[in-house]
C-alpha positions in Angstrom: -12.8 12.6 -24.2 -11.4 16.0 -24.8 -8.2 16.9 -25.6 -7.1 18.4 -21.8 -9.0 15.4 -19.9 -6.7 13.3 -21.9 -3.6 15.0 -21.6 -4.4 14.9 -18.4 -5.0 11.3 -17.3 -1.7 10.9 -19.5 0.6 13.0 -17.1 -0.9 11.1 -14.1 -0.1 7.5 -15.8 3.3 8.1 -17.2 6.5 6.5 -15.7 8.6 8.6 -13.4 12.0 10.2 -15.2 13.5 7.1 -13.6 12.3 4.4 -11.2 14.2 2.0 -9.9 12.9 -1.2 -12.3 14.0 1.2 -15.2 17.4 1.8 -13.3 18.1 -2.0 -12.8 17.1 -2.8 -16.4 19.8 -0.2 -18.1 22.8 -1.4 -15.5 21.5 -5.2 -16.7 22.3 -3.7 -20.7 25.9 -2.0 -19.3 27.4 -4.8 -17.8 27.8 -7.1 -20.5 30.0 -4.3 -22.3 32.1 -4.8 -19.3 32.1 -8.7 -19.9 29.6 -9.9 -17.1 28.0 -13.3 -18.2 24.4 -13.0 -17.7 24.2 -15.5 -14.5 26.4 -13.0 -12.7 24.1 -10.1 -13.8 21.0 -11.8 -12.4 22.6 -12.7 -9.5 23.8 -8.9 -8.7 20.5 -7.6 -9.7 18.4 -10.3 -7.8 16.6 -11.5 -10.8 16.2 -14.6 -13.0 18.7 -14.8 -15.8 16.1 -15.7 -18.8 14.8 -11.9 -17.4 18.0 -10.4 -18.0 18.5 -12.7 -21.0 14.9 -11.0 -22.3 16.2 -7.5 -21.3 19.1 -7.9 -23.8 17.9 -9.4 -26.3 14.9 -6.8 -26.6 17.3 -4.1 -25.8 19.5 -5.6 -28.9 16.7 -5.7 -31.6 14.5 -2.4 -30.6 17.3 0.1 -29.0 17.9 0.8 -25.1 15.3 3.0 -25.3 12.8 0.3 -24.9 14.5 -0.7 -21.5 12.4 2.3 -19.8 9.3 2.1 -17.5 6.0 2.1 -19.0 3.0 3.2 -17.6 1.2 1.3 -14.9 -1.9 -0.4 -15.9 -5.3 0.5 -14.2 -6.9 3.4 -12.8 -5.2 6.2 -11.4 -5.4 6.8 -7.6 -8.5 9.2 -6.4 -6.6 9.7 -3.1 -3.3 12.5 -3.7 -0.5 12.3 -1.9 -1.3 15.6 -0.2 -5.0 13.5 0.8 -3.2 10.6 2.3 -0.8 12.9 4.4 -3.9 14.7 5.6 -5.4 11.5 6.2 -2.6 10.7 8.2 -3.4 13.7 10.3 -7.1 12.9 10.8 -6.5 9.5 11.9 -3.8 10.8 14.9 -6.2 13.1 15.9 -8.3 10.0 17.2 -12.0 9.1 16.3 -12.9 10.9 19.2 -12.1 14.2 17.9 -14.3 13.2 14.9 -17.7 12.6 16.4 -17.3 8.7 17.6 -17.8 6.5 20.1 -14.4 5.0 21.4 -11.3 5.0 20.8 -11.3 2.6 18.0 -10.8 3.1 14.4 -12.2 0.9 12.6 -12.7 0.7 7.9 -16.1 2.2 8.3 -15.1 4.9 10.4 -12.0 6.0 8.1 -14.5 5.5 5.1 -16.7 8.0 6.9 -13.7 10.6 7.7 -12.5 9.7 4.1 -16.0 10.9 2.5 -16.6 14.1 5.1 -13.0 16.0 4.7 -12.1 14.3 1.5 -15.1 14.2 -0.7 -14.1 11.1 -2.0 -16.5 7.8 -1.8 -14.7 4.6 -1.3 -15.8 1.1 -0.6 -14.9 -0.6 3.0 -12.6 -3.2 1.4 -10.3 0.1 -0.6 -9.9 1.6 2.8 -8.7 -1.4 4.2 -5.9 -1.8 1.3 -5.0 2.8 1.8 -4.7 1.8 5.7 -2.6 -1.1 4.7 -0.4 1.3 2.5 0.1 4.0 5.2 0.8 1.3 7.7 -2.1 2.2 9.9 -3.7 -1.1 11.2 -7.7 -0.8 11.3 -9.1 -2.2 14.9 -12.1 -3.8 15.8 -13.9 -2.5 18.7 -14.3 -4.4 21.9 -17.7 -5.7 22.5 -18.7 -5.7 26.4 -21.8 -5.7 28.2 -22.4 -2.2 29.9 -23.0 -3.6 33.1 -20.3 -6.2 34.3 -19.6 -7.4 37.8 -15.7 -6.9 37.6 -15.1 -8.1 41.0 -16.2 -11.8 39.9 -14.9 -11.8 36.7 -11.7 -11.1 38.7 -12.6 -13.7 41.0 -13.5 -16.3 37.4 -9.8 -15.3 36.1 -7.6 -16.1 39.4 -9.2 -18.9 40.7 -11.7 -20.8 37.8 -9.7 -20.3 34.9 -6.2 -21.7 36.3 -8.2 -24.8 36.9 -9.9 -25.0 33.9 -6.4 -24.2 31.4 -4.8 -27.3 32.9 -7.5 -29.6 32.3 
């Protein structure tokens, strides 16, 4: 791998400044100076004491230093933030406006506006966990028959199906 690919994919995996985990791990290491006892610490910081028990111990034998964030494990994210926001737009915009049928998006579809605007190939089951993350619900469509007779289906739903939900 060369030199810039690397550098690269290090920037991208590399704790923020400060995050909140590193934030809650260096108040854990001041309090003690201030004479907290380490049950009172975990319950302020809504841990367990044997973590802030580890925190300090570690903290004691390596440096504070070793209290910040380190990089997350796994692959970094095709999908920028700049992507999902435009996503976000696609998806308001209806699947209408996009070339389908209905009014219903469904994890295909998105996969399909995902690939076209985006460039990027993911599976069905990935788009379901980015719509999870941008709260956007997928929906499955509504499966009727093209011809229906609504005037006795209204007729089934006021007078057979009262009789048949109390039996």
């Amino acid at each position: 791998m060369s030199q810039a690919k690397n550098k690269k994919r290090n920037q991208r995996t590399k704790p923020k400044a400060k995050d909140w985990r590193t934030e809650r791990r260096q108040r854990a290491w001041a309090l003690p100076k201030r004479g907290w006892k380490n049950i009172t610490i975990a319950r302020a910081l809504g841990v367990t004491k044997g973590a802030v028990s580890q925190w300090l111990s570690t903290a004691q034998e390596q440096g504070d230093a070793v209290l910040a964030g380190r990089p997350r494990p796994g692959r970094p994210a095709r999908l920028t933030s700049v992507q999902r926001q435009a996503l976000v737009r696609y998806l308001k915009q209806g699947p209408l406006a996009h070339g389908f049928r209905g009014e219903v998006w469904t994890c295909s579809r998105v996969k399909i506006v995902i690939h076209r605007y985006l460039t990027i190939d993911y599976s069905v089951s990935q788009v379901s966990r980015i719509l999870k993350q941008i709260d956007w619900t997928p929906q499955k469509p509504i499966r009727r028959q093209r011809v229906r007779d609504e005037a006795a289906i209204a007729h089934w739903r006021r007078y057979k199906w009262p009789g048949l939900k109390k039996g």
